[in-house]
Structure formats: structure tokens, C-alpha cells
C-alpha positions as YAML, in Angstrom:
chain: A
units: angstrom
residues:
- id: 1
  name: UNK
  ca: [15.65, -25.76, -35.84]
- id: 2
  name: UNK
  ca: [12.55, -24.13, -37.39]
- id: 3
  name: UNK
  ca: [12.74, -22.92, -41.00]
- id: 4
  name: UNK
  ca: [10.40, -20.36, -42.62]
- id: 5
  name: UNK
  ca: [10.12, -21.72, -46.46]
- id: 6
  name: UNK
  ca: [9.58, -19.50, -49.17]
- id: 7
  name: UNK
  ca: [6.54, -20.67, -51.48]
- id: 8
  name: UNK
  ca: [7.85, -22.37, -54.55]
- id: 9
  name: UNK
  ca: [11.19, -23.13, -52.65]
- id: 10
  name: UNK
  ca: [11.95, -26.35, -51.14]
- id: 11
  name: UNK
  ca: [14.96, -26.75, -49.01]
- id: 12
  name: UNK
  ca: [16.65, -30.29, -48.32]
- id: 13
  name: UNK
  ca: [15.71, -32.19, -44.88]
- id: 14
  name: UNK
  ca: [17.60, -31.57, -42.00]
- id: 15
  name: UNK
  ca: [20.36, -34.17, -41.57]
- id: 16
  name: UNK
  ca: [20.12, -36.30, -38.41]
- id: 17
  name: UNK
  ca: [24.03, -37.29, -36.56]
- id: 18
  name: UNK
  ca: [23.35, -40.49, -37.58]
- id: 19
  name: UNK
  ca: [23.44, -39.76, -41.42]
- id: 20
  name: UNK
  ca: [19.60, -40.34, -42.02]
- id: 21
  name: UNK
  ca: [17.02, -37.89, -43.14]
- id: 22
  name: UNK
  ca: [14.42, -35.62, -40.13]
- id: 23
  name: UNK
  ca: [10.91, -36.27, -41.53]
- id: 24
  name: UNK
  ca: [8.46, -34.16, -39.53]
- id: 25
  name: UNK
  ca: [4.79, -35.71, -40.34]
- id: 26
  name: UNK
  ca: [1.57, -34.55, -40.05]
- id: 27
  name: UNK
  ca: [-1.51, -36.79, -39.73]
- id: 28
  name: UNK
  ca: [-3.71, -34.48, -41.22]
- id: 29
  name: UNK
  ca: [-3.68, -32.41, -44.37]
- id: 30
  name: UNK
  ca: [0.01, -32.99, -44.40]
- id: 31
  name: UNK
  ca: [0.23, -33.12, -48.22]
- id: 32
  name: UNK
  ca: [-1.39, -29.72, -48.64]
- id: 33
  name: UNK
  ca: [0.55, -28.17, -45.62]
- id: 34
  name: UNK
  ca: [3.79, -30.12, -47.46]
- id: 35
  name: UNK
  ca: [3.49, -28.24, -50.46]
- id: 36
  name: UNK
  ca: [2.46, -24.82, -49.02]
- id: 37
  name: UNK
  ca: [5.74, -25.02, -47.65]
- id: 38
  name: UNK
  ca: [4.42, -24.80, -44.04]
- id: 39
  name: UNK
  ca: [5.34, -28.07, -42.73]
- id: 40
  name: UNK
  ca: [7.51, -30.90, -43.80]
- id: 41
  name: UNK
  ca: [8.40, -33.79, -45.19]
- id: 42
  name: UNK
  ca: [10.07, -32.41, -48.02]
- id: 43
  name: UNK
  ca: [10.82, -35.71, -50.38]
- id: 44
  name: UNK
  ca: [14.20, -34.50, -51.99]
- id: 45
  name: UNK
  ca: [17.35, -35.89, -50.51]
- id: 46
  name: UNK
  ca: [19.54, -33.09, -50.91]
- id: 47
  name: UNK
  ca: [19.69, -29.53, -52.45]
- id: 48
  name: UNK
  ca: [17.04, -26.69, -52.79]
- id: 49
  name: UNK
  ca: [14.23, -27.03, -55.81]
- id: 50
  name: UNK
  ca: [12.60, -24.31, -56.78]
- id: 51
  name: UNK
  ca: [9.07, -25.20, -58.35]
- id: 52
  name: UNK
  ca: [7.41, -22.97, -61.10]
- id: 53
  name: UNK
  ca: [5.43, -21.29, -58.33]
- id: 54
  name: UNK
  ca: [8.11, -19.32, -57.58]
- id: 55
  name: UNK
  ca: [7.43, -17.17, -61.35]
- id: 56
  name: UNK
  ca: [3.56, -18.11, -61.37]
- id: 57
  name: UNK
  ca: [2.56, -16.75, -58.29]
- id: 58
  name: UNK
  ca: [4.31, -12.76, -59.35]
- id: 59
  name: UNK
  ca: [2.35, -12.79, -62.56]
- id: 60
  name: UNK
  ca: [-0.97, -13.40, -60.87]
- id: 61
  name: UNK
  ca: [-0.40, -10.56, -58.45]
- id: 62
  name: UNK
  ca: [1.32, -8.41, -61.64]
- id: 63
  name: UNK
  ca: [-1.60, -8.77, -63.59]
- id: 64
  name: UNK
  ca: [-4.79, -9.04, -61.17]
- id: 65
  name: UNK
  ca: [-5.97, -5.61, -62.00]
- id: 66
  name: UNK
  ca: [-9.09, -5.15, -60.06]
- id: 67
  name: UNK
  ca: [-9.92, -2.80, -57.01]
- id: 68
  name: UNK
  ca: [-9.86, -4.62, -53.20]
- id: 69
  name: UNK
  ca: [-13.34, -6.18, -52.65]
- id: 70
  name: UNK
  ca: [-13.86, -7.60, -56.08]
- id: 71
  name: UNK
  ca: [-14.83, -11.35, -56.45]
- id: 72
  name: UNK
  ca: [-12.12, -14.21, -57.54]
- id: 73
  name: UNK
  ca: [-12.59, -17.48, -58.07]
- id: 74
  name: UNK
  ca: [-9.59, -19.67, -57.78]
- id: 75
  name: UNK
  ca: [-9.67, -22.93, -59.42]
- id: 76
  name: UNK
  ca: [-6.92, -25.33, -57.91]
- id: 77
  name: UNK
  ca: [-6.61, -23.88, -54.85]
- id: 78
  name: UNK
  ca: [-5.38, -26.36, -52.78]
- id: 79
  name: UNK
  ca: [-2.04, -26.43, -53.02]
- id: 80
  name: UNK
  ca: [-1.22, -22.88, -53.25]
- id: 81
  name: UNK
  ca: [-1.06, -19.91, -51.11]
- id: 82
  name: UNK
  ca: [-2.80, -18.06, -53.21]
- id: 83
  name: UNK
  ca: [-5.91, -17.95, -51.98]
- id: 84
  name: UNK
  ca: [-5.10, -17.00, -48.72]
- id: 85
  name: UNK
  ca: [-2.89, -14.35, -49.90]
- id: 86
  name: UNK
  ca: [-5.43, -12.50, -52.03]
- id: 87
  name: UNK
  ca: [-7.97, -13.04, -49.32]
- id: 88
  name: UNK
  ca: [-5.55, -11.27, -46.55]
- id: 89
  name: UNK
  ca: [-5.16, -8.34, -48.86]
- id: 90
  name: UNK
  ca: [-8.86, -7.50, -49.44]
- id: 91
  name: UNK
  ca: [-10.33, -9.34, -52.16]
- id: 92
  name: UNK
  ca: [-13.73, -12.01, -51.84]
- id: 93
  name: UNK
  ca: [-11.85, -15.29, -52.79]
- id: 94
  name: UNK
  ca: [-14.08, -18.38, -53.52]
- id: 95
  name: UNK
  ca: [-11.59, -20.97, -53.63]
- id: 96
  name: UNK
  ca: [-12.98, -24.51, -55.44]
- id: 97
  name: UNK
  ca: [-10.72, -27.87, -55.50]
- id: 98
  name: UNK
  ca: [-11.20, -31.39, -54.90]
- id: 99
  name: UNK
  ca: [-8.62, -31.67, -51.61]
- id: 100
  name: UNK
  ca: [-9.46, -29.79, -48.86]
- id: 101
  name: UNK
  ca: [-7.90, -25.97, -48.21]
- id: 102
  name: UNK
  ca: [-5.41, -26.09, -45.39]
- id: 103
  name: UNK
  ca: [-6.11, -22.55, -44.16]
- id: 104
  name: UNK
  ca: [-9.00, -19.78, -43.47]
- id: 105
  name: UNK
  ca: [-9.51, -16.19, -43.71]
- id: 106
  name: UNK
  ca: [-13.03, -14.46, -43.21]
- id: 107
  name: UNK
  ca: [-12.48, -13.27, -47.13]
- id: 108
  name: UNK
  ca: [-12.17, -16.68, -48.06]
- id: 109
  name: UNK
  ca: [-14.95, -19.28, -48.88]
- id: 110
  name: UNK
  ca: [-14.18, -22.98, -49.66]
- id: 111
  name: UNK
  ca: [-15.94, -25.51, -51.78]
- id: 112
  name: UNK
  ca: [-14.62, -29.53, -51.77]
- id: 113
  name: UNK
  ca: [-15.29, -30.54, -55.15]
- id: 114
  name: UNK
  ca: [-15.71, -30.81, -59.01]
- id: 115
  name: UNK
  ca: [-15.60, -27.86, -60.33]
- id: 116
  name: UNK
  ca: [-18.06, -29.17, -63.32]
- id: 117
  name: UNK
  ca: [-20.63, -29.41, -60.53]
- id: 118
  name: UNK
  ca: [-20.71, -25.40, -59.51]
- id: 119
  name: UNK
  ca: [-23.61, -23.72, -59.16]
- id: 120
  name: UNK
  ca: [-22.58, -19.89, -59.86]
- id: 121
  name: UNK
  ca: [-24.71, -18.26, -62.02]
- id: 122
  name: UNK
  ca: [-23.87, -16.86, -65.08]
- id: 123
  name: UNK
  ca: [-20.98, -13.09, -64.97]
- id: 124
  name: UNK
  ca: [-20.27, -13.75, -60.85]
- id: 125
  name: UNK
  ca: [-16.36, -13.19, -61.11]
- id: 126
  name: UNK
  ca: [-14.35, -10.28, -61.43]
- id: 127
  name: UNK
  ca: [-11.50, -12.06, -62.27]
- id: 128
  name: UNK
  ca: [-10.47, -16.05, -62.35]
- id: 129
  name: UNK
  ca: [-7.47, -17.41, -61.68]
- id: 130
  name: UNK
  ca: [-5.75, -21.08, -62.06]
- id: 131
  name: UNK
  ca: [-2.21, -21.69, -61.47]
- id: 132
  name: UNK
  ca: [-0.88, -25.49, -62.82]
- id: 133
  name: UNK
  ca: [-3.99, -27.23, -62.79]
- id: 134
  name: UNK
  ca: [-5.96, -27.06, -65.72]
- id: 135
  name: UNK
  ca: [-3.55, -29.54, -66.74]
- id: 136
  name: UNK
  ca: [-4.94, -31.91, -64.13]
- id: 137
  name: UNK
  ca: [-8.21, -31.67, -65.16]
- id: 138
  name: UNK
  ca: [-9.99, -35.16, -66.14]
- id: 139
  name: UNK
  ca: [-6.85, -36.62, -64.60]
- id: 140
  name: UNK
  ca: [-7.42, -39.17, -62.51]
- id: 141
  name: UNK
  ca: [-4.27, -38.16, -60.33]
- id: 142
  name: UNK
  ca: [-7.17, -37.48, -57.17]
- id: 143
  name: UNK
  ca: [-8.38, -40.73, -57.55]
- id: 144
  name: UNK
  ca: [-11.61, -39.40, -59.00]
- id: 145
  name: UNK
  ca: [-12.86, -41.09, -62.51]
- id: 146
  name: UNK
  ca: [-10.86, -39.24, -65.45]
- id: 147
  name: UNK
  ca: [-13.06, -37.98, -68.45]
- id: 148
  name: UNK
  ca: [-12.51, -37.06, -71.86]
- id: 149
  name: UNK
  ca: [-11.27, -33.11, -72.55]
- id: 150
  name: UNK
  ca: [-11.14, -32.26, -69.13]
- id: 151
  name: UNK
  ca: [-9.13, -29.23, -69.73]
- id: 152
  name: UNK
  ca: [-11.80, -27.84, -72.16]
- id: 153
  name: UNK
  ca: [-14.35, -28.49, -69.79]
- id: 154
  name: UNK
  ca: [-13.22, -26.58, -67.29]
- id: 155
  name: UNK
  ca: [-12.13, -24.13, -69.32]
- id: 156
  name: UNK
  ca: [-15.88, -23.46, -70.56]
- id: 157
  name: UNK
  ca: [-17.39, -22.89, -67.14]
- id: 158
  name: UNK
  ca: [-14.16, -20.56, -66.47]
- id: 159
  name: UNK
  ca: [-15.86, -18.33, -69.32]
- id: 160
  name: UNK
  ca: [-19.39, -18.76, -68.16]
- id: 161
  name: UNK
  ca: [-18.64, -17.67, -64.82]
- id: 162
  name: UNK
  ca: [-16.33, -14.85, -65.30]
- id: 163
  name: UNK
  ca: [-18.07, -11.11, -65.76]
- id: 164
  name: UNK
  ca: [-17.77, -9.28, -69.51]
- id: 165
  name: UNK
  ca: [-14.37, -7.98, -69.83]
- id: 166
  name: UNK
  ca: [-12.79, -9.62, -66.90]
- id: 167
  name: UNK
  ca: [-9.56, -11.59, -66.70]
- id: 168
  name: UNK
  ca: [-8.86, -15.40, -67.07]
- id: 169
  name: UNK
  ca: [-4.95, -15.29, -65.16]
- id: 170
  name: UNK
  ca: [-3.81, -18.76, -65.70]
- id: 171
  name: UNK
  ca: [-0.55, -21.32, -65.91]
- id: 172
  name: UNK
  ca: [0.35, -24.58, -67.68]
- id: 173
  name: UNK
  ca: [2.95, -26.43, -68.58]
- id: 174
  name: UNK
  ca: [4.19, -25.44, -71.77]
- id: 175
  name: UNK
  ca: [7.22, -26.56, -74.31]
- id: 176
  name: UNK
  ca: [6.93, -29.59, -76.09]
- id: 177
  name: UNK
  ca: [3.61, -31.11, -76.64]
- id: 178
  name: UNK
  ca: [2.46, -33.99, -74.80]
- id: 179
  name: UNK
  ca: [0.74, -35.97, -71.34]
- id: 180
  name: UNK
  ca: [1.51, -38.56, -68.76]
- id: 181
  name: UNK
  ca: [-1.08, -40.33, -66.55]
- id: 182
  name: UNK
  ca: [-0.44, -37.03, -64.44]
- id: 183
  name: UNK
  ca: [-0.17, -33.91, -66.65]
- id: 184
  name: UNK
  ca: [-0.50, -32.34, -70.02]
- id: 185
  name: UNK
  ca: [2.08, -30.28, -71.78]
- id: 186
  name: UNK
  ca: [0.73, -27.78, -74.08]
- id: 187
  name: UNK
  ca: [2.29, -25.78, -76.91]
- id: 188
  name: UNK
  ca: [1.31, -22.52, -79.39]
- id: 189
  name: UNK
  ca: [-1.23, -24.71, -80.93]
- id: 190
  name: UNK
  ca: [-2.67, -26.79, -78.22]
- id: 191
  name: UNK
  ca: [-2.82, -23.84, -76.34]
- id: 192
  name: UNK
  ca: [-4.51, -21.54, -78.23]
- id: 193
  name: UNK
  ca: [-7.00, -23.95, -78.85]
- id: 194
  name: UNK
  ca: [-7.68, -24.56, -75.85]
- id: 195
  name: UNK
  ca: [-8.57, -20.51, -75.31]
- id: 196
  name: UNK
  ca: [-10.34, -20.64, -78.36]
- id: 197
  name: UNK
  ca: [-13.67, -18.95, -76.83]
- id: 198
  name: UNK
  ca: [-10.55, -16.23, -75.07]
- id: 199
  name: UNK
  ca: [-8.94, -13.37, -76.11]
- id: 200
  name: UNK
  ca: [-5.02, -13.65, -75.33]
- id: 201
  name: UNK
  ca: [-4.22, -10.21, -73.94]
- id: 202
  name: UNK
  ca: [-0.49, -11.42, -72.78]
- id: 203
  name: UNK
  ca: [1.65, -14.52, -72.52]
- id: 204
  name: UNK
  ca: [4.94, -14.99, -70.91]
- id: 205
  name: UNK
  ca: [7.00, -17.74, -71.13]
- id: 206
  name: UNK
  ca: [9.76, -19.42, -68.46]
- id: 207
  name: UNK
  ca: [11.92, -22.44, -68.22]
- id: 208
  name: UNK
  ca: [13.55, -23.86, -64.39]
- id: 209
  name: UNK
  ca: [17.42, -24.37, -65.24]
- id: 210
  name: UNK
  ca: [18.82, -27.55, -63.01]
- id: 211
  name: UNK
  ca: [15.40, -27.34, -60.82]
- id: 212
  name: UNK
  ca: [17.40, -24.47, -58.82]
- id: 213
  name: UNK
  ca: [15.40, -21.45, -60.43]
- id: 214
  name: UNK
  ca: [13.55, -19.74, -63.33]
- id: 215
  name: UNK
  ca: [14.24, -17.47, -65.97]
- id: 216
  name: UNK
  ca: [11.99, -15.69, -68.62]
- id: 217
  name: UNK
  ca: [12.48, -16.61, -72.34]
- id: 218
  name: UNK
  ca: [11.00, -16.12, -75.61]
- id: 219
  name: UNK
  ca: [8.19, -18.55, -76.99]
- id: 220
  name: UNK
  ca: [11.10, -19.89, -79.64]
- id: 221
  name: UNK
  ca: [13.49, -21.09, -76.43]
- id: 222
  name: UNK
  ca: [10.75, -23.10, -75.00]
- id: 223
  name: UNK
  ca: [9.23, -24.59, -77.92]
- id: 224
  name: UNK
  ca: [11.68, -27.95, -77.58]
- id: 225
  name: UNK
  ca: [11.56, -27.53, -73.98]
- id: 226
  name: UNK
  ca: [10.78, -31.21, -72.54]
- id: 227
  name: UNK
  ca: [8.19, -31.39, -69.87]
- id: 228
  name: UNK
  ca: [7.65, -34.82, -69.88]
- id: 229
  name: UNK
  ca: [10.45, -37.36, -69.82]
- id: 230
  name: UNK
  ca: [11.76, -35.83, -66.80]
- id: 231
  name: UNK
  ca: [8.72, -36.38, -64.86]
- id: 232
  name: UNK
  ca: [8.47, -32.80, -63.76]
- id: 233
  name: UNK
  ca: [7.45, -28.84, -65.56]
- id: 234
  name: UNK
  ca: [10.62, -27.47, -66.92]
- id: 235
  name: UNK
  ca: [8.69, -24.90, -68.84]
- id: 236
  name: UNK
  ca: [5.73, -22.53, -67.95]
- id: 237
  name: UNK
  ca: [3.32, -20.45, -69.69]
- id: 238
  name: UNK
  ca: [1.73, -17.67, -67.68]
- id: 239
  name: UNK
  ca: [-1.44, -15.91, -69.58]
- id: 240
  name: UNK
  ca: [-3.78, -13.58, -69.11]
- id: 241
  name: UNK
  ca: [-7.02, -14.33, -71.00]
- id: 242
  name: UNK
  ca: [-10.68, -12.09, -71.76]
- id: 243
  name: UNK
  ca: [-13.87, -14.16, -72.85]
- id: 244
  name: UNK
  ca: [-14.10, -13.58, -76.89]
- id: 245
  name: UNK
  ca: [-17.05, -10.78, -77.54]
- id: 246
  name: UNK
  ca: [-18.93, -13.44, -79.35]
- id: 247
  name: UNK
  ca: [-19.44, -15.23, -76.68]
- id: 248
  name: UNK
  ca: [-20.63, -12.51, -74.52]
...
């Protein structure tokens, strides 16, 4: 029986008479599809998870304050339905990742690759946004070569690229500090530092409860919040960012 998913909601696989699990598969792009939530396999045996998406995706749109026909670059696109969804309601998306883009739109332009290697010039965005991937970056979760400060990297060209005065929206893990071969965790400090050439405008924070859905909470009830033994983001910090006048 066909389901329509919710982004950032996963529902369990639909049992088969014999007691096993239905699996539809896709040949192609079916790990991008997977996670768009447009076609299956979902991997979770039973019960609904619902991702940080579900909190991320309502602070881009809350916060993306720039008139229909502006320019947005969307780092990590991927994976998201983001890119299509800005695209659909007006906006010139360039969309940059190193896994192909599932999906078109005529407002949409793709580029396969390292973000590193761009060649915008300097001011071409009216806004940037990067939702739970800047904590990928240098990674070698892609099987590309990982690299030293990845993060900061990629956080540089985010400021060279973006126009004076215009908005950084972004997400990361956040709680307790720390990394796996996968992910970093960041926290007040590692944060911040990692912004250091940004003016924070706004920050909010949310944890999942039980991987069944997300609440807001204060920067002193995620602090402890453990992102990494689990395996999985527990905690989320949403921000909006401006390039520092010094640097401008």
C-alpha cells in the first residue's frame, strides 16, 4: 500500500504474512531517494524515528528572510528536500554536494562536487544555507580523502561567497563535545569558534526524546546532551549567522 512520508519521519517497513520485512529497492540513487523519504528501504525494524530534520528544516524557512528570486546556495544538498522546496517557491537555488541531487526544478542548478573547488566569485549569495553537514566536512564518510579542519574550511568559502549583510542559516550537532569517524559534535565553545569570522544573530537549541520527536530547550539542557555514544544526533543547534564587518 503506498505511503506518503513526511521529511524527517521514518515509518517502520511494511510487514510481509510471513513475518519478514517488504524492502522496496531502487538501483539508482536509492540512498538519496531513501532518505528524502520518497522511496524505501527504510533500515529500522520497527517503530517511527523522527530525524532532526523534522526541527531543522522550519528554522530555515522561519528565518530565510529574503524576497522570491534571490540567490541561495545550499551546501549539503543531497539528502534534503530543501533545495527543491525553496526552488518550487521562487528562489535561484545552486545546490553543491558530493552525491548526486535526486530531483530537478528549472530554479534549481546542481554541481557534483567539493565544495573547496567552487568557482563563485566573491558576494554571489543572498543567503547560504547548510543543514547537518558541516559536520561531515573532511570526513571521509563519501569515500573521498579526509583533510585536516574541514569544517573551518568550508566554513571560510561560506563567508567569501555570501553578499555583505546576508545570512549564514545553518545546523550541527550540538551537546557534548566530540567526533566519530562519521561526525563532529560541537558545543558553546567549539562552536563559536568555528563562526569566529560570523556574527551570531540567533541560536536555538533542540534535543530528539526516544528518537520519536523533538523539543526546544535552553543551551544549559543540552550542554551534557550525548551525541556520540549512541551513534546518532540527539541534540541540534540551529543558527543564523552574518559575516563579521571586519571581514567585509
Amino acid at each position: 500500500m503506498p505511503r506518503c512520508l513526511l521529511h524527517g519521519v521514518r515509518p517502520p517497513p511494511t510487514p510481509l504474512k510471513n513475518g519478514g520485512q517488504k524492502y522496496q529497492k531502487t538501483r539508482v540513487k536509492m540512498n538519496a531517494m531513501e532518505h528524502l523519504g520518497i522511496h524505501e528501504p527504510i533500515k529500522m525494524m520497527y517503530g517511527m524515528v523522527t530525524t532532526e530534520r523534522i526541527v531543522e528544516h522550519p528554522f530555515v524557512f522561519q528565518n530565510l528572510s529574503i524576497p522570491k528570486g534571490s540567490k541561495i546556495l545550499d551546501v549539503g544538498c543531497s539528502y534534503s528536500l530543501l533545495s527543491i522546496q525553496l526552488a518550487s517557491l521562487g528562489y535561484k537555488v545552486t545546490g553543491y554536494d558530493l552525491d548526486e541531487h535526486p530531483l530537478n526544478h528549472p530554479n534549481l542548478e546542481f554541481i557534483k562536487g567539493n565544495f573547496l573547488d567552487n568557482t563563485f566569485d566573491d558576494n554571489t549569495f543572498d543567503a547560504v544555507i547548510s543543514v547537518s553537514t558541516i559536520e561531515h566536512c573532511g570526513l571521509s564518510i563519501h569515500g573521498s580523502p579526509s583533510f585536516l579542519r574541514g569544517d573551518y574550511k568550508v566554513i571560510n568559502e561560506v563567508a567569501r561567497v555570501l553578499k555583505e549583510k546576508a545570512r549564514f542559516i545553518m545546523s550541527v550537532p550540538f551537546g557534548k563535545e566530540g567526533f566519530n569517524p562519521g561526525y563532529r559534535v560541537y558545543n558553546p565553545h567549539s562552536l563559536g569558534k568555528l563562526l569566529g569570522n560570523f556574527t551570531i544573530k540567533k541560536a536555538e537549541y533542540f534535543v530528539g526524546i526516544n528518537r520519536m520527536f523533538w523539543t526546544p530547550v535552553a543551551l544549559e539542557e543540552i550542554s551534557e546532551v550525548d551525541c556520540i555514544s549512541k551513534g546518532f544526533t540527539q541534540g541540534v543547534a540551529c543558527v543564523v549567522a552574518e559575516v563579521s564587518e571586519k571581514l567585509l
